[in-house]
C-alpha positions as CSV (number, residue, x, y, z in Angstrom):
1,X,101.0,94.6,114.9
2,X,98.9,92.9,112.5
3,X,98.5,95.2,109.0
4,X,97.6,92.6,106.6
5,X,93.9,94.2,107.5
6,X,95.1,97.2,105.5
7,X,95.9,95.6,102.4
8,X,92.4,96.5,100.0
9,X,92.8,100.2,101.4
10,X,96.1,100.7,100.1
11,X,95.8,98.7,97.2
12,X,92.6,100.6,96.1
13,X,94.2,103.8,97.2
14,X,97.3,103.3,95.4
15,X,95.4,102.5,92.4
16,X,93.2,105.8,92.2
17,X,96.8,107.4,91.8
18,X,97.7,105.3,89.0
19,X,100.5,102.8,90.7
20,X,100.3,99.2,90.6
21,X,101.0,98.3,94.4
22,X,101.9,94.8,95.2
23,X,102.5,94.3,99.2
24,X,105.1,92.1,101.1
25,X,104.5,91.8,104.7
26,X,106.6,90.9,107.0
27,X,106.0,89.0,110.1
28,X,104.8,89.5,112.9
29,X,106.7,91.0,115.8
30,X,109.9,90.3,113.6
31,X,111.3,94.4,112.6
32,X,114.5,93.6,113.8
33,X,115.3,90.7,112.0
34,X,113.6,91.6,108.6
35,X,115.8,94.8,109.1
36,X,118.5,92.9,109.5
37,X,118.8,89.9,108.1
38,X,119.8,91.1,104.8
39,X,117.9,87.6,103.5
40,X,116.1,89.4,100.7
41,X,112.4,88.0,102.4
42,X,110.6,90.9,102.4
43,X,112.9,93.8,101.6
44,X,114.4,94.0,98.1
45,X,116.1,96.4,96.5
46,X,113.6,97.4,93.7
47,X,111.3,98.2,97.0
48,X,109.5,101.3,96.5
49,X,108.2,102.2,100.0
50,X,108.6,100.2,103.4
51,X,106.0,101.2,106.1
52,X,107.7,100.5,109.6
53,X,105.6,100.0,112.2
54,X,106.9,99.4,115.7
55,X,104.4,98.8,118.6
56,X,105.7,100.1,122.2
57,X,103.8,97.8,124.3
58,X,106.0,95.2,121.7
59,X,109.0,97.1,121.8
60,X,109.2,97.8,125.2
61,X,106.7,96.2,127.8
62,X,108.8,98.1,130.9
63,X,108.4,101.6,129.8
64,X,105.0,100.7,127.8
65,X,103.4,99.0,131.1
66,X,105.6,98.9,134.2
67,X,107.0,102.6,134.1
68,X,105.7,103.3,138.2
69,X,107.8,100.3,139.0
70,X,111.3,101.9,137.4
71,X,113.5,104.3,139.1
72,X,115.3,107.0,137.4
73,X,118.5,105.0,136.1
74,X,116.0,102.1,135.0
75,X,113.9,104.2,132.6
76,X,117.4,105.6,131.4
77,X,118.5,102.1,130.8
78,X,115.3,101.2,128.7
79,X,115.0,104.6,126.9
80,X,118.3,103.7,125.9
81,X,117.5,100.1,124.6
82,X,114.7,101.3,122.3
83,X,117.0,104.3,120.8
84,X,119.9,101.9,120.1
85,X,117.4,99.3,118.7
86,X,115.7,102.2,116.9
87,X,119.2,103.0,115.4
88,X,119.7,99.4,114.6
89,X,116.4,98.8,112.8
90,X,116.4,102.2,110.4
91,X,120.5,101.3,109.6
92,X,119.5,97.8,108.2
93,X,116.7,98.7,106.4
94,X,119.3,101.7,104.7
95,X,121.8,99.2,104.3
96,X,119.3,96.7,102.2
97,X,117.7,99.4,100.3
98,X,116.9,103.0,99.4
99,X,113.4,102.7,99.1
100,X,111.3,105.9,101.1
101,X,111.1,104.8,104.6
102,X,107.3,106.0,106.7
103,X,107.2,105.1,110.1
104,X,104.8,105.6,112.6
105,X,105.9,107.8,116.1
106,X,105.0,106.2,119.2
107,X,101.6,106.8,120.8
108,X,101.5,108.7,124.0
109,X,99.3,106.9,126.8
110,X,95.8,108.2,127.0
111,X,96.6,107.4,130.7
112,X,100.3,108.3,131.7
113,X,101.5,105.9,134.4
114,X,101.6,108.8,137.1
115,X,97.8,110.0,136.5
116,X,97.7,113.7,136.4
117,X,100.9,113.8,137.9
118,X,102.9,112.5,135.2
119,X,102.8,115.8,133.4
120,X,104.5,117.6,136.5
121,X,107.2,114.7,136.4
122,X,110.2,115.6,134.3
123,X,110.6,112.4,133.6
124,X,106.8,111.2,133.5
125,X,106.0,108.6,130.8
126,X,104.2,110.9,128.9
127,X,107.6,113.1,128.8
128,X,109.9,110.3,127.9
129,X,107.6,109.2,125.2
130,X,107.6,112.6,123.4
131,X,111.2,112.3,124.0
132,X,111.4,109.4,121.9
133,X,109.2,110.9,119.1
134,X,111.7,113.6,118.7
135,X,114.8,110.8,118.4
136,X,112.5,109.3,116.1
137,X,111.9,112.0,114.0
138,X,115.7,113.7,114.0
139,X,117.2,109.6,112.8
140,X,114.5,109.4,109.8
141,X,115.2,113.4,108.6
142,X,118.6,112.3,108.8
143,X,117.8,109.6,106.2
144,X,117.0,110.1,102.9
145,X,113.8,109.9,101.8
146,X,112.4,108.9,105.7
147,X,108.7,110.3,106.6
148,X,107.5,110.4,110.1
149,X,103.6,109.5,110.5
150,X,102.5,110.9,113.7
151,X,99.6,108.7,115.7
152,X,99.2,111.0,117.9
153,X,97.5,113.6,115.6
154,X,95.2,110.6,114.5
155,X,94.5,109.9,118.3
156,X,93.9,113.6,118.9
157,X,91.7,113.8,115.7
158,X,89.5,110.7,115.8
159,X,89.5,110.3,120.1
160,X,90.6,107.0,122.2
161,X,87.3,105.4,121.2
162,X,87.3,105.2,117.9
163,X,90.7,104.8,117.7
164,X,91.6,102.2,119.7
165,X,89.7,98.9,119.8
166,X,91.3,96.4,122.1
167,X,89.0,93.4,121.0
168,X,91.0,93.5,117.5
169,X,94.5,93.1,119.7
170,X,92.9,90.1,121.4
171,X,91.9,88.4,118.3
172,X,94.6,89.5,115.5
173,X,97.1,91.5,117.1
174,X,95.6,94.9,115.8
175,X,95.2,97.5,118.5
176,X,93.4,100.4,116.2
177,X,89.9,100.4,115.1
């Protein structure tokens, strides 16, 4: 998603604590690659702090918005791909530096694929996702220096409404109010 809206925040925040923040961002719907590439674009070694940011509906359109269509196997298969590219993304980003790593967790739906239903299902959507928060969270405490963020809580706190505000997705790529 789109965080360059974010900048003045954490630039005036950062200054009321007494650092000097200067931003990099990376592109857009490119984690893996910036992770990766070991190209020195956004990620240097004198970073301080790298805020990962992984959207679902990005990262995994099957599980995000086609989970009633997969059988068991399938969703084991795709839970799969997004742990292994999980693992891939948080080892390059060690590899190219030891700056503190905070990541966002993965938002549970507001409405599971199953309805009401989908909290009876062991393997509902809503199950699989929390799943997934607790890989997330045991690979960055396994890291040094790694900080899980999670959006749930912010969900829960602020409510779907004021959280979420689809018109900035449509325009900029920025699902959150």
């Amino acid at each position: 998603v789109m965080m360059e809206p974010l900048a003045t925040y954490l630039k005036y925040y950062c200054y009321l604590m007494g650092f000097n923040c200067q931003l990099k961002w990376g592109q857009f719907d490119q984690v893996m690659q910036e992770a990766c590439s070991q190209g020195q674009d956004v990620i240097h070694p004198k970073t301080d702090v790298i805020l990962l940011f992984m959207n679902f509906d990005q990262l995994n359109w099957n599980l995000s918005r086609r989970y009633t269509m997969l059988d068991h196997g399938q969703v084991e298969v795709e839970v799969q791909q997004v742990k292994d590219y999980v693992d891939a993304v948080l080892n390059g980003l060690r590899q190219q530096s030891e700056a503190a790593i905070i990541c966002h967790g993965f938002e549970i739906p507001v409405n599971p694929a199953f309805g009401i239903t989908d909290y009876r299902c062991e393997n509902g959507q809503a199950a699989v996702m929390v799943d997934l928060n607790r890989f997330l969270k045991r690979k960055l405490n396994d890291l040094s220096k790694a900080y899980y963020i999670d959006l749930n809580l912010l969900l829960m706190r602020l409510g779907c409404e004021k959280f979420y505000d689809l018109r900035y997705w449509h325009i900029g790529k920025a699902p959150y109010s």
